[in-house]
N, C-alpha and C positions, 0 to 999 in steps of 0.2 A: 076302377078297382086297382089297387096297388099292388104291383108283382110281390111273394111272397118265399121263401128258402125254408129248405127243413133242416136243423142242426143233423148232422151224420151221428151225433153222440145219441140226445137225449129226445130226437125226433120232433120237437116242438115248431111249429111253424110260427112263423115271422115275417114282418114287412122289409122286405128288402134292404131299404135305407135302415134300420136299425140293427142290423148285422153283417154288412159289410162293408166296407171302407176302400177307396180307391184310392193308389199313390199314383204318384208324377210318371213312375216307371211303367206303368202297367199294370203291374199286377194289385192285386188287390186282397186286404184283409179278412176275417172270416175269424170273428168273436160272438160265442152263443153268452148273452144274457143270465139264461135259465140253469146253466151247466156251468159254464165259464169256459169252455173247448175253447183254444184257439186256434186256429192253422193262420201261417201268414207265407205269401210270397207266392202264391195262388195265382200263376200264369192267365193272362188273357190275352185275345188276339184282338187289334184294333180293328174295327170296323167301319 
């Protein structure tokens, strides 16, 4: 089963891989489909 993310906007649930996007930096993108919300530069911690 593939992890799935709820847009904060429009609630809609989604496969992971089609809503967000990792950069070379770290952080990573966050574009909802169904809304078009985007948030970018979305902090992560390496693991």
């Amino acid at each position: 089963m593939e992890p799935t993310v709820v847009c904060p906007k429009c609630k809609i649930e989604r496969p992971l891989n089609h809503l967000l996007t990792a950069q070379s930096n770290q952080n990573v993108i966050f574009e909802c489909e169904n809304c078009n919300f985007i948030k970018r530069n979305i902090v992560t911690k390496k693991g």
